[in-house]
N, C-alpha and C positions, 0 to 999 in steps of 0.2 A: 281923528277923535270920534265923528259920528259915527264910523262904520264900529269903533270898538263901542263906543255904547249899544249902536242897534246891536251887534252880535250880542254884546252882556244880556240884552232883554229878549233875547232868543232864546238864550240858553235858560232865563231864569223861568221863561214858560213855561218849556220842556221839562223842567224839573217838577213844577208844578204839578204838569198832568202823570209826569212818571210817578209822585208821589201819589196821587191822589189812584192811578190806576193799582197801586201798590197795598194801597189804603183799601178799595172798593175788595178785592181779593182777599185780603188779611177778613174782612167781614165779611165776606160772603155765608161763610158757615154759621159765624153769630146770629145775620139774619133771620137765615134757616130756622136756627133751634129757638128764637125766640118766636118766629110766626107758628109753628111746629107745636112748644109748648102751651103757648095762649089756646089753640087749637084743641087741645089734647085734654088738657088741665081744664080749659074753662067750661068745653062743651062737652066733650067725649066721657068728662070725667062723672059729671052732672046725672048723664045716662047709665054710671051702671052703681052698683053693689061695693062695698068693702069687702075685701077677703084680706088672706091672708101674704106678705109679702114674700112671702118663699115658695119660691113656685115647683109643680111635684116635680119629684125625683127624675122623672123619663123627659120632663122638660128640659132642666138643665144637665142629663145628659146627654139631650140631642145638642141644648147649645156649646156643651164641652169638646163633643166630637167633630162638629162644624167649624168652631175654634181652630181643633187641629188641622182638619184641611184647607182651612187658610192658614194657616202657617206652613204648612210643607210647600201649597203650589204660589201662593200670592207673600209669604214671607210675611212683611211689614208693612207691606201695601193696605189692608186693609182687617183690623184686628176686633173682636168686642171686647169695650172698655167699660161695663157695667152695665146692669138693669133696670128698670124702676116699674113697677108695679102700680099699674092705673084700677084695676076693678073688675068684677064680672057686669057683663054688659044686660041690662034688665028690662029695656024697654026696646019697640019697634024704632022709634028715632035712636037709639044708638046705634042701632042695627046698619040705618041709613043714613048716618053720620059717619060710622066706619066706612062705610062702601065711598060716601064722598072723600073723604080722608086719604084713604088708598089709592084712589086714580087722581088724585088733585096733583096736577102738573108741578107744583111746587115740591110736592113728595121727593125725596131719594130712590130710587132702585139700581141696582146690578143685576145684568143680564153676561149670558154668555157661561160658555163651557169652561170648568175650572180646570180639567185635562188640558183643554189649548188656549192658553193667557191670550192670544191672537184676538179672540171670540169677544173677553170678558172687557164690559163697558161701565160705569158707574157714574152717575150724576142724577140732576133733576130729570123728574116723566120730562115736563118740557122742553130740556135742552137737549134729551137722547132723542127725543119722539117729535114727528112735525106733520104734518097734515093729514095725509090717511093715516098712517104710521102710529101718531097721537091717538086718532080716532077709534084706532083699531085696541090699542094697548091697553085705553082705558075703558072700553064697549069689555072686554077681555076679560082686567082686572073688578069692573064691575059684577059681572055674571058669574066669576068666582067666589068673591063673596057673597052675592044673591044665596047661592046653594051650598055655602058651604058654612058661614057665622051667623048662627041661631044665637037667641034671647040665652043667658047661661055660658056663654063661652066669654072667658077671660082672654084680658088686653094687657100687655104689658108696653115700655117703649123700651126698645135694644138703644144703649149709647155706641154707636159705630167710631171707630178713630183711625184714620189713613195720612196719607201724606200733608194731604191739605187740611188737613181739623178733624172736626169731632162734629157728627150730624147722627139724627135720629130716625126711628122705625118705628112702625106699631107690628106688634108682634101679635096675634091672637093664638090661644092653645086651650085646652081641655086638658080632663085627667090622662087622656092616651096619648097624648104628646102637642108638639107641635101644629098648627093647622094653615097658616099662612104668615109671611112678612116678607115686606119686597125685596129684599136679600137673598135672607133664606130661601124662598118659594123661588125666584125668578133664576136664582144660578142654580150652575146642573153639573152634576159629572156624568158624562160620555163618554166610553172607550168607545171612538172610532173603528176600530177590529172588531171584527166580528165574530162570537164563538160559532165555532161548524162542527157539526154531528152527522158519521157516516152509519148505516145500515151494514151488519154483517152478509159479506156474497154467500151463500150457498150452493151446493152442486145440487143441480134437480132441473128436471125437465122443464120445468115451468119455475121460474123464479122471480123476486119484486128487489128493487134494490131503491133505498130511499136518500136521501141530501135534504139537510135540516139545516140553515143558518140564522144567525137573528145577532141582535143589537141590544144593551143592558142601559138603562139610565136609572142613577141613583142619587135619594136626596145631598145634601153634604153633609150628614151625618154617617153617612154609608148606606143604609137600607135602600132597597130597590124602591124604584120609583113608577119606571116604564120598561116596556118593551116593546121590538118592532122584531118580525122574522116571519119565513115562509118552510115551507119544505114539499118540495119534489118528491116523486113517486115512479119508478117507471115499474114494469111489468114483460118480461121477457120469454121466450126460449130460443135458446141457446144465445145465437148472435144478433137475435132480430127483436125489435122491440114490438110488442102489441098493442099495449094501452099507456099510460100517462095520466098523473092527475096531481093537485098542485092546492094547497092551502095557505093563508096569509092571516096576519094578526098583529094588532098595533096597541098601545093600552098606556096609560102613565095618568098618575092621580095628578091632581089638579093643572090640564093642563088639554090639548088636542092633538089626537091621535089621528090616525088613514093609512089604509092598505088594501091595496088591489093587490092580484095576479090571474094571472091565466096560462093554460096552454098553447103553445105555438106551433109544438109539435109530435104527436103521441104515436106514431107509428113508422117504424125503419131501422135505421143504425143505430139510433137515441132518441131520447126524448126532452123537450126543451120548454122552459117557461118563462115567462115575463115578470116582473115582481114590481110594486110605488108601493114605498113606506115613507111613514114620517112621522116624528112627535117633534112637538114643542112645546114651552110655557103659554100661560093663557095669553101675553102682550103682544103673542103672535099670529098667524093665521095661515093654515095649509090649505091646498087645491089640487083637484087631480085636473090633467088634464087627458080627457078616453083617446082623443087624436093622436100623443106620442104616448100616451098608456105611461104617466110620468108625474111624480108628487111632486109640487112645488111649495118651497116659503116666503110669506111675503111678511114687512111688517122687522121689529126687533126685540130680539128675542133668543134666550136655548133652544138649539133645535138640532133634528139628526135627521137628516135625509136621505134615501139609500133606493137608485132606481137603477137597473139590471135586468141578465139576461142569466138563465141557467142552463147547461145541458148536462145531461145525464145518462152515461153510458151502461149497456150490458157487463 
C-alpha cells in the first residue's frame, strides 16, 4: 500500500510540472506581446505624430509580396496576420527608443536564407544570440538604425502568426517603402548559384578573353538587395597568355558587405585569380583573413560566403 501511494504522489507531481511546463509555453507569446505592447503604446507611441492608418501603397505592396514568399517557401509556418499603425516618429528620444526597441533581447527576429529552410531561425534576439554573438547582433542592429531612422519616418507594429502564436515587430517605413523590421530586414533570399558571364573569343593576333561571376541577394519582396562577384581578364597571343587582371565587388543595403582578389597568375598557358566575397545582414559580422586570402562569418545571421580560385584559358 505505501509503495502505491508514494508511486500515486510521483505521478501527481509530474503532472504538475508537465502542466505548468505546458502552461509556461501556451504564454510565452502572450507575454511577449503584452511586454511588446506596453513598450510600444506607452513610450514609443508618446514620441511620434498621428498619421494616417493606411500605410502608402509601395508599403503594403512590399508587405503583399513578402506575404507571398512566405507562403510558397515557409507555407504556414510563419504568416502576417495584420497591422497597426503607431505614428511618424517626431523627436530624438523616439529615434533612441526605436534603436533600444530593436536590439532589446526580448524582441522577435528571423534570420536565415529563405531559398534554404536549413538557414532560417526565429525566436527572441536572446534566445537566438548569446555572448559575443548577442553582442554583436545588437552593436549591428543598433548602427542600423543610427543611419538609417531619422525624425519623420513612420512605425507601424507587423502582427506575426506561426505555429506557436501570434508575436509582434516594429516595422519602420517612408513614402519609398519599407526601411527596416526584424523579419523583414534580417531574412534574405540567396540563390546559392551563381550567374556566369563569358566574353566573346575572337580571331586576332593579340586578343583578351574575360569570366564574370557573381552572387544576387534580394529583399522578400523581390527587389535586389545585394551583390557579391569578380571578373577575370586575361590577354593573349595565340596560345600564350601575356597579362592578367582581376576586379571584385560586394554591396547590399542595410547590411555588410567585403571583397578581395588578386592575381596569382598572369603569364603562360592561363591566367589565374583568387577571389573572398561575402554579404550579410547587420546581426552578423564578416572578416578577411590576407594569410588564406579567405571571407569569413562570424555571429547569426543571412549571409553568402563565396571564397575561390579562377583560371582562365586562351
Amino acid at each position: 500500500m505505501k509503495r502505491l501511494i508514494t508511486a500515486f504522489k510521483c505521478m501527481a507531481v509530474l503532472s504538475v510540472l508537465v502542466l505548468s511546463s505546458c502552461s509556461d509555453d501556451n504564454n510565452e507569446i502572450s507575454k511577449q506581446e503584452a511586454v511588446h505592447t506596453k513598450i510600444t503604446s506607452a513610450d514609443l507611441k508618446k514620441e511620434t505624430t498621428s498619421i494616417s492608418s493606411v500605410v502608402p501603397e509601395i508599403v503594403q505592396s512590399q508587405l503583399n509580396e513578402s506575404q507571398k514568399s512566405l507562403e510558397k517557401y515557409m507555407h504556414s509556418d510563419l504568416q502576417i496576420a495584420g497591422v497597426n499603425v503607431i505614428g511618424k516618429i517626431s523627436t530624438q528620444k523616439g529615434i533612441e527608443l526605436s534603436q533600444n526597441l530593436i536590439s532589446d533581447k526580448d524582441q522577435f527576429i528571423a534570420v536565415g536564407n529563405l531559398l534554404d529552410l536549413s538557414t532560417v531561425k526565429l525566436g527572441r534576439i536572446g534566445d537566438l544570440y548569446v555572448g559575443d554573438d548577442l553582442t554583436i547582433a545588437q552593436s549591428g542592429l543598433k548602427e542600423m538604425v543610427t543611419s538609417e531612422i531619422k525624425s519623420g519616418t513612420n512605425v507601424m507594429e507587423i502582427i506575426w502568426s506561426n505555429k506557436s502564436g501570434k508575436f509582434t515587430t516594429l516595422c519602420f517605413y517612408n513614402d519609398a517603402g519599407i526601411i527596416w523590421d526584424n523579419v523583414l530586414g534580417s531574412l534574405i533570399m540567396m540563390d546559392t548559384r551563381s550567374t556566369v558571364e563569358n566574353s566573346n573569343t575572337a580571331a586576332a593576333k593579340v586578343v583578351s578573353k574575360w569570366y564574370k561571376e557573381w552572387w544576387t541577394a534580394n529583399w522578400l519582396w523581390g527587389s535586389k538587395r545585394g551583390e557579391m562577384g569578380y571578373q577575370i581578364t586575361i590577354y593573349y597571343s595565340g596560345s600564350s597568355v601575356s597579362n592578367a587582371d582581376v576586379n571584385d565587388w560586394a554591396n547590399i543595403s542595410l547590411g555588410k558587405a567585403k571583397s578581395e582578389s588578386k592575381i596569382i597568375k598572369r603569364t603562360g598557358a592561363y591566367g589565374q585569380c583568387q577571389y573572398a566575397l561575402g554579404l550579410c545582414t547587420p546581426t552578423g559580422s564578416l572578416s578577411f583573413n590576407a594569410s588564406k586570402f579567405s571571407v569569413s562569418f562570424s555571429g547569426l545571421g543571412s549571409n553568402m560566403v563565396s571564397n575561390g580560385v579562377k583560371s582562365l584559358y586562351p
